[in-house]
N, C-alpha and C positions, 0 to 999 in steps of 0.2 A: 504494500500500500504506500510504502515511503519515495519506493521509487515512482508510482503516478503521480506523486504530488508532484514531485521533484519534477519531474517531466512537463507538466502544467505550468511550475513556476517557469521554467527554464524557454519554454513556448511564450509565454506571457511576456518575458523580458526580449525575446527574438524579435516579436512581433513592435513593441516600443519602438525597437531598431528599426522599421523600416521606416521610406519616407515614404511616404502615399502622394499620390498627383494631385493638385489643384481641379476643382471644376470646370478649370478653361483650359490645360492638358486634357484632360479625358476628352472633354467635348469635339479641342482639333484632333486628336486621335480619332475618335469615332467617325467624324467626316473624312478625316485622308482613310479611313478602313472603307466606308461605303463609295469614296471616289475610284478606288485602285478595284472595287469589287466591278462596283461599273466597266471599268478599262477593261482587265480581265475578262468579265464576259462579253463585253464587243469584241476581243479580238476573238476569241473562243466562236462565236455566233459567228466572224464572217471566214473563220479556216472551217469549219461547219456546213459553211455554205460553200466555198469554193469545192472543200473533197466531193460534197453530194453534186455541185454539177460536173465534176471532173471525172468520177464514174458515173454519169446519167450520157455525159456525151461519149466515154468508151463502149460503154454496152450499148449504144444505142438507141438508147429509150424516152421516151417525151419528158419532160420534166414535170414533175406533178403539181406545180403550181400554173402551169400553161394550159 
């Protein structure tokens, strides 16, 4: 039992140590996380599109949006 306390104290004093971000870090963090999500998936969405027309024109076949 001595040793969970110890454990808890020794957490409790770790945690002191840390520094934690202002509300205006987190915030610019949060929008450059959802801008690079954005980027990433437009670039994702148009190599997406180029493979799917790039085998719709080797095989041959209409494109399904047409």
């Amino acid at each position: 039992m001595a040793n969970v306390m110890r454990f808890f104290r020794e957490v409790k004093q770790e945690g002191q140590k840390v520094t934690w971000p202002t509300r205006r870090e987190v915030t610019i963090t949060t929008i450059v996380v959802f801008i690079m999500i954005f980027i990433v998936s437009m670039i994702l969405l148009f190599a997406d599109w180029t493979i799917a027309n790039a085998i719709e024109f080797i095989l041959g076949r209409p494109q399904a949006g047409s």
